[in-house]
C-alpha atoms as an extended CHARMM CRD file, in Angstrom:
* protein
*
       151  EXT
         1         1  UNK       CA             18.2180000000      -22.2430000000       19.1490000000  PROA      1               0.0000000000
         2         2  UNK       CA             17.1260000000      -26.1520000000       19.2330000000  PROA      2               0.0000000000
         3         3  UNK       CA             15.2100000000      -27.4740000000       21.9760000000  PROA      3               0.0000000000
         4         4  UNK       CA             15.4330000000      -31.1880000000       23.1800000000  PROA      4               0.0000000000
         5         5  UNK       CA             12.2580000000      -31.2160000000       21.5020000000  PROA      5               0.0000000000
         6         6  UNK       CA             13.4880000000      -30.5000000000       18.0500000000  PROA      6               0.0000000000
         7         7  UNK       CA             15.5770000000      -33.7290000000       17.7370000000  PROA      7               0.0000000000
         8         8  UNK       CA             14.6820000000      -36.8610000000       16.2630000000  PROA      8               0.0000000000
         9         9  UNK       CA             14.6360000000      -40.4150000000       18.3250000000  PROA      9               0.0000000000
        10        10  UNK       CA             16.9250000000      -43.3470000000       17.0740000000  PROA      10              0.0000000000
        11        11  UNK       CA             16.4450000000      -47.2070000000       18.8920000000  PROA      11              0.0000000000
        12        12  UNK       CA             20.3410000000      -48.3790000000       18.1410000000  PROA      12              0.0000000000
        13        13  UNK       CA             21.0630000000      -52.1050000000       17.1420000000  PROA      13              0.0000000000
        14        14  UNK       CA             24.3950000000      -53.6270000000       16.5790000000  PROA      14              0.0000000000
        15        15  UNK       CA             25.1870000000      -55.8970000000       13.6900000000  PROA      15              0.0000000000
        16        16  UNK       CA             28.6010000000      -57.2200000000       13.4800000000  PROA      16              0.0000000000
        17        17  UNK       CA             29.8190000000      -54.7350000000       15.7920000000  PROA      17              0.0000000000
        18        18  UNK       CA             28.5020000000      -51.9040000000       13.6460000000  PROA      18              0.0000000000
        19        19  UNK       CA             26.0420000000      -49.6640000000       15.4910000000  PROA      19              0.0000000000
        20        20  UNK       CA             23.2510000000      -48.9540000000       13.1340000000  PROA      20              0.0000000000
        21        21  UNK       CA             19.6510000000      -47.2320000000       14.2030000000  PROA      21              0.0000000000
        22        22  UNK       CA             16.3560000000      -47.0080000000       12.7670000000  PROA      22              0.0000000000
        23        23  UNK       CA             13.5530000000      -43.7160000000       12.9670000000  PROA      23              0.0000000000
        24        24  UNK       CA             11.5540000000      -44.5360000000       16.0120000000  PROA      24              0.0000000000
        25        25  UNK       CA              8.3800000000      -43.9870000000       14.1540000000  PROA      25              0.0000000000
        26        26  UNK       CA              9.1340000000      -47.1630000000       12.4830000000  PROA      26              0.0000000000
        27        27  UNK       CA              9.6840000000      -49.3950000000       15.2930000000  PROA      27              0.0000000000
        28        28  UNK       CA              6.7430000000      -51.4250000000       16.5000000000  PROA      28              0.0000000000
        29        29  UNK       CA              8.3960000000      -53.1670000000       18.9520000000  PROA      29              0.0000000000
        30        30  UNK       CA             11.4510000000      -55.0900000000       20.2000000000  PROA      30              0.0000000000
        31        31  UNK       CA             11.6050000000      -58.8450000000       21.2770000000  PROA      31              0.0000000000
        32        32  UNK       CA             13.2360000000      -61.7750000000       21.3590000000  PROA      32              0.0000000000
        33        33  UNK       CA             12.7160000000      -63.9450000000       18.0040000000  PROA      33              0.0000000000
        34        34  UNK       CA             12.4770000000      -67.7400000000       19.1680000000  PROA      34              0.0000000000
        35        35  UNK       CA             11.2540000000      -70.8870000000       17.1280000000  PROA      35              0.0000000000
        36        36  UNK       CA             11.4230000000      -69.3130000000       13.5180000000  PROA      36              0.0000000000
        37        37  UNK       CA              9.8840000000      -71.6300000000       10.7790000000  PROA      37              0.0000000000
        38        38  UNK       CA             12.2510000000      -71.5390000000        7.5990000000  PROA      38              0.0000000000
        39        39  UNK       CA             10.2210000000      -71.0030000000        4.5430000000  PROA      39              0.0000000000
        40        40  UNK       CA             11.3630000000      -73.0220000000        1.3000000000  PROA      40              0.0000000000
        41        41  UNK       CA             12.5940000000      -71.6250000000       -1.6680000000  PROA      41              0.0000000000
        42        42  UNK       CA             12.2570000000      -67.8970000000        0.2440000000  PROA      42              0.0000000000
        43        43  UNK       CA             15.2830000000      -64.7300000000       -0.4400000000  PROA      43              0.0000000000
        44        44  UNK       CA             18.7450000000      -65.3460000000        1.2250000000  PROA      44              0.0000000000
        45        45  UNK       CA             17.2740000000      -62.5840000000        3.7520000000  PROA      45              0.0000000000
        46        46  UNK       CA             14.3220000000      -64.5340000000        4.8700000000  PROA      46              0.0000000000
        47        47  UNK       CA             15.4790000000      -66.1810000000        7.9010000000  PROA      47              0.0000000000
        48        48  UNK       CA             12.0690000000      -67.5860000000        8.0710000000  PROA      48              0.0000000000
        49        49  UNK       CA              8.9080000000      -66.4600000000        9.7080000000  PROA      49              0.0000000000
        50        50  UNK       CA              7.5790000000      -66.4150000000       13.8060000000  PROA      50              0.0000000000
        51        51  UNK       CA              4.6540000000      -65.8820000000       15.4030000000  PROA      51              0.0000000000
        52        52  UNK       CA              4.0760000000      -62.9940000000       17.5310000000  PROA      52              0.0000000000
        53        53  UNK       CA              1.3660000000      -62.0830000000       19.8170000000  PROA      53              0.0000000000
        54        54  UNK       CA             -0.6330000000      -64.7460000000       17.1850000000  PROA      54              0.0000000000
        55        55  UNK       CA              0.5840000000      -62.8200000000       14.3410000000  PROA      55              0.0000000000
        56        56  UNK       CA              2.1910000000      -64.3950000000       11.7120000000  PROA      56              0.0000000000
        57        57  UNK       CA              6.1840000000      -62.4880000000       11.1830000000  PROA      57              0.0000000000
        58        58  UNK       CA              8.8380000000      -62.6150000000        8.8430000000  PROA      58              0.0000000000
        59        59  UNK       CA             12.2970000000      -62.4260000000        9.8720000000  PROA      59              0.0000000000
        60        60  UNK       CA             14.6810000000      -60.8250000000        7.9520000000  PROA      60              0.0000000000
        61        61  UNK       CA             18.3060000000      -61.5520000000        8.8270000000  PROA      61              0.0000000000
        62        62  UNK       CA             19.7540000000      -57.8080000000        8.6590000000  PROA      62              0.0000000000
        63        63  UNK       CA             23.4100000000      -60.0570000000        8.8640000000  PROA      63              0.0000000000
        64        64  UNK       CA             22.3310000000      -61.2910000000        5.1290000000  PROA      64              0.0000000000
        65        65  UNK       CA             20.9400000000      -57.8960000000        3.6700000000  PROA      65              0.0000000000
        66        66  UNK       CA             24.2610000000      -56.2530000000        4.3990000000  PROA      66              0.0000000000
        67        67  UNK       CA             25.7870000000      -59.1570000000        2.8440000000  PROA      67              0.0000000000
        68        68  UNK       CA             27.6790000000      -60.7010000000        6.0650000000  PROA      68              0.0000000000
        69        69  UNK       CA             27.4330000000      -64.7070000000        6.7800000000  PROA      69              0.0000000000
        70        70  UNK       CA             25.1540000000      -65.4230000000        9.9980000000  PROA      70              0.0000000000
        71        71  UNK       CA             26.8360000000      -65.7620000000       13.4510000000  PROA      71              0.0000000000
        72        72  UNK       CA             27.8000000000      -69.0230000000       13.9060000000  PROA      72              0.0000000000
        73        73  UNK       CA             26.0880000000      -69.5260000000       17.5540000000  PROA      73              0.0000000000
        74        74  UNK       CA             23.0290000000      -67.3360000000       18.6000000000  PROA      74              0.0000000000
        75        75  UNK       CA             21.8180000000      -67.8070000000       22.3560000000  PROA      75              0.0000000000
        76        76  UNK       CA             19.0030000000      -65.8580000000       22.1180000000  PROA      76              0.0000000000
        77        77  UNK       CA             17.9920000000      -63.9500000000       18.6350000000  PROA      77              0.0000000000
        78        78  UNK       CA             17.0160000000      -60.0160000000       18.8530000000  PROA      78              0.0000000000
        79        79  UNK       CA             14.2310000000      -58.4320000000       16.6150000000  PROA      79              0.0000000000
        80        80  UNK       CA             13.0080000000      -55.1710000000       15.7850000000  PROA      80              0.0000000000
        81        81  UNK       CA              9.1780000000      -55.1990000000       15.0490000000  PROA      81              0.0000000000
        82        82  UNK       CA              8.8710000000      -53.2590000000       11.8230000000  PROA      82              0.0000000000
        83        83  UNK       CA              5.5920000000      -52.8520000000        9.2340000000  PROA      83              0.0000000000
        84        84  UNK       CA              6.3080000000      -52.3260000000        5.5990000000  PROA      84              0.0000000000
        85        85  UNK       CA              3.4820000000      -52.1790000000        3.2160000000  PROA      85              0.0000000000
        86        86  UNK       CA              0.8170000000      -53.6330000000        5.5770000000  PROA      86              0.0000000000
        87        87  UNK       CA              3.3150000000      -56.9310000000        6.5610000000  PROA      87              0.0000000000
        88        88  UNK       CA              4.8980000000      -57.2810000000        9.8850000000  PROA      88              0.0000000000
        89        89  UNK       CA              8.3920000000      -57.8430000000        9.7610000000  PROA      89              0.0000000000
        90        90  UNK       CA             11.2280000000      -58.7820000000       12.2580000000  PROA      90              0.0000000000
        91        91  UNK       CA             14.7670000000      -57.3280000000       11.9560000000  PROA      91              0.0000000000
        92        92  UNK       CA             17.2770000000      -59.8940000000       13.5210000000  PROA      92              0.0000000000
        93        93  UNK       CA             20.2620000000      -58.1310000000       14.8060000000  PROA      93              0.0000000000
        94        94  UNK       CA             23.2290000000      -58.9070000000       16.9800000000  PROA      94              0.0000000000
        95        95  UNK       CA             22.1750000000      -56.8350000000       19.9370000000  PROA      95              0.0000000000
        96        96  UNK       CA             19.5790000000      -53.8220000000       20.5480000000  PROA      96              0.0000000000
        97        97  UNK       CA             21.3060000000      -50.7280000000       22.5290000000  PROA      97              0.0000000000
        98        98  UNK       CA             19.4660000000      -48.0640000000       23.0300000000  PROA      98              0.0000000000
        99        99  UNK       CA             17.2090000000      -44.8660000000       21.8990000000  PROA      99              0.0000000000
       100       100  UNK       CA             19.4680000000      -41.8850000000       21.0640000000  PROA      100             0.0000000000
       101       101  UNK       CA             17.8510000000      -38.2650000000       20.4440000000  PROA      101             0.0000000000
       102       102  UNK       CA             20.0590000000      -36.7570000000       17.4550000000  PROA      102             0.0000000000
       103       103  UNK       CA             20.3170000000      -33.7290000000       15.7780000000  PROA      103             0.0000000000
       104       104  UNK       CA             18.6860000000      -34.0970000000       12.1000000000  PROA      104             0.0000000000
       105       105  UNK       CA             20.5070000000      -31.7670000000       11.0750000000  PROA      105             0.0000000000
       106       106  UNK       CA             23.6250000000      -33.4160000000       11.9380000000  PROA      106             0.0000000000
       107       107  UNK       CA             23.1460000000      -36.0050000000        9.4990000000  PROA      107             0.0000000000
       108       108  UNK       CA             25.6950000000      -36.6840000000        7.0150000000  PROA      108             0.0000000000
       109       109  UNK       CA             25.8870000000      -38.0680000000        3.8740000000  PROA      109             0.0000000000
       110       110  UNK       CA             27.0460000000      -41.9290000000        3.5710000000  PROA      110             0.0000000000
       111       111  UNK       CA             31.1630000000      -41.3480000000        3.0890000000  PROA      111             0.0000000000
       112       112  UNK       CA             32.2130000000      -42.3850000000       -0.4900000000  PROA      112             0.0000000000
       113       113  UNK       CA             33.9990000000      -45.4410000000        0.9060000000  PROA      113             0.0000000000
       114       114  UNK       CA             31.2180000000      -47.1870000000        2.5580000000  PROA      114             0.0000000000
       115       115  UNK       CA             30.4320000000      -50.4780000000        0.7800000000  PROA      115             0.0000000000
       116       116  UNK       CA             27.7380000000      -50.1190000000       -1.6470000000  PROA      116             0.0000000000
       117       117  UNK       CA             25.4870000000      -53.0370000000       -0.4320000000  PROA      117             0.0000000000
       118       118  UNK       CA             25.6990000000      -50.7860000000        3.1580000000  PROA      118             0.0000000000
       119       119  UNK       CA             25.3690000000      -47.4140000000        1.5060000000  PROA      119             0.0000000000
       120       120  UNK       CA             22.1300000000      -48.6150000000       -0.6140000000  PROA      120             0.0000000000
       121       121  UNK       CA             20.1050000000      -49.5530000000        2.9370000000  PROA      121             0.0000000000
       122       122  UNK       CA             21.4070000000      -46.1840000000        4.7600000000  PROA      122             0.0000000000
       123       123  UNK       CA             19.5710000000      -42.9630000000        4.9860000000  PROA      123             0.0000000000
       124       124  UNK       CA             22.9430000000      -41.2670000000        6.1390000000  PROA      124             0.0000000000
       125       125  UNK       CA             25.4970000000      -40.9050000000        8.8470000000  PROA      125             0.0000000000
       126       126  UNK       CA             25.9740000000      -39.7800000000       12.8870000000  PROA      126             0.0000000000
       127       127  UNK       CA             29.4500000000      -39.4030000000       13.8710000000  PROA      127             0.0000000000
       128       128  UNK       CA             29.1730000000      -40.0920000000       17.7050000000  PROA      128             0.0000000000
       129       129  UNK       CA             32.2790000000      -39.9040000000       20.1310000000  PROA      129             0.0000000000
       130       130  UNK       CA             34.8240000000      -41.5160000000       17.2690000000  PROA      130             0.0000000000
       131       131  UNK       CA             32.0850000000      -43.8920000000       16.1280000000  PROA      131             0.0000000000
       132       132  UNK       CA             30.2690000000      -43.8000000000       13.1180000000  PROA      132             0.0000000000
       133       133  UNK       CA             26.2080000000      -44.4430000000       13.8030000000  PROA      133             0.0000000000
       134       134  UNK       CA             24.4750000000      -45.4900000000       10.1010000000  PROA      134             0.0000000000
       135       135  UNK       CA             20.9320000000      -44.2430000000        9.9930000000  PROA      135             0.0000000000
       136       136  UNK       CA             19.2920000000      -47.4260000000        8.7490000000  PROA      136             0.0000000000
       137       137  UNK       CA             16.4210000000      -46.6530000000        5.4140000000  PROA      137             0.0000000000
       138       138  UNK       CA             13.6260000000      -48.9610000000        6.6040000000  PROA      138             0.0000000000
       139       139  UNK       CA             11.7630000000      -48.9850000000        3.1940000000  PROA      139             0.0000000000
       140       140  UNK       CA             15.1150000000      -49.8530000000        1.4800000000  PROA      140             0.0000000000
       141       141  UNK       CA             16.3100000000      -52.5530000000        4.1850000000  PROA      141             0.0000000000
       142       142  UNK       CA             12.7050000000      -54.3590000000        3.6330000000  PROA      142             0.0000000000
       143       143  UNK       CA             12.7640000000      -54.0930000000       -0.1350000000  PROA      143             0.0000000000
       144       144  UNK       CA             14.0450000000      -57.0150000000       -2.1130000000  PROA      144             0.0000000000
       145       145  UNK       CA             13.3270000000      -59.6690000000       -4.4240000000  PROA      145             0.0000000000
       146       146  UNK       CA             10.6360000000      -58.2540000000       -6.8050000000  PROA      146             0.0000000000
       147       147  UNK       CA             10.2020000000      -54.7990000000       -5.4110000000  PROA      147             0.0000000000
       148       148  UNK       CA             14.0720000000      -53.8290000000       -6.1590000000  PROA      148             0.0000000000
       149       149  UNK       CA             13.8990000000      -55.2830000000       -9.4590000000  PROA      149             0.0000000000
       150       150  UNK       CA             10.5460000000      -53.1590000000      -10.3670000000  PROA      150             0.0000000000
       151       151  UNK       CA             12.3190000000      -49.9860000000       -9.1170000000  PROA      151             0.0000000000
């Protein structure tokens, strides 16, 4: 029989009304991304980079990595502190919800429909109360340019 203890923690975002979560051991932090410096000549997914407690941060527009256009009016811009490889990253999202314990052995496989630009950045699938909840691959959401070409 599971305990509470035996399921795994998920910090929820919403990206064009798609609720999407990422492993809670990845997540640094959450905060609001202001004043972000474009960088010339940088990926489509770059949205630039910010500084953050005097740490230099790149934001990655999670809109652009699934392949959607940016929202058209932001008031305020939502991040999820990640670290990949030894760099600090910053997820922009639509909205942060919040920290769900699931079953990991309720995960699903990604259903044969989902659009392969989606499917490629998900780890699998919750199916919560009618709603589908896509378990987000960190590694594979913060790999492009170079690294997905040498792969």
């Amino acid at each position: 029989m599971k305990t509470f203890a035996d399921y795994r923690e998920y910090p929820t975002v919403t990206v064009a009304g798609q609720m999407l979560a990422l492993p809670i051991e990845r997540v640094h932090d959450v905060f609001v991304a202001s004043e972000i410096t474009a960088v010339p000549l940088a990926s489509r997914e770059i949205a630039g980079l910010l500084n953050l407690r005097g740490r230099v941060v790149t934001a990655v527009s999670l809109r652009r990595r699934l392949g959607l256009p940016d929202l058209e009016k932001v008031e305020r811009r939502m991040a999820v502190g990640l670290e990949h490889r030894g760099e600090a990253f910053g997820l922009l999202v639509d909205e942060v919800g919040e920290v769900l314990k699931l079953d990991p052995d309720a995960l699903q496989p990604n259903p044969v429909h989902m659009d392969p630009e989606w499917a490629a950045l998900s780890q699998g699938v919750h199916q919560l109360d009618g709603k589908l909840l896509i378990i987000l691959d960190v590694d594979a959401v913060l790999a492009f340019g170079a690294e997905v070409r040498a792969a």
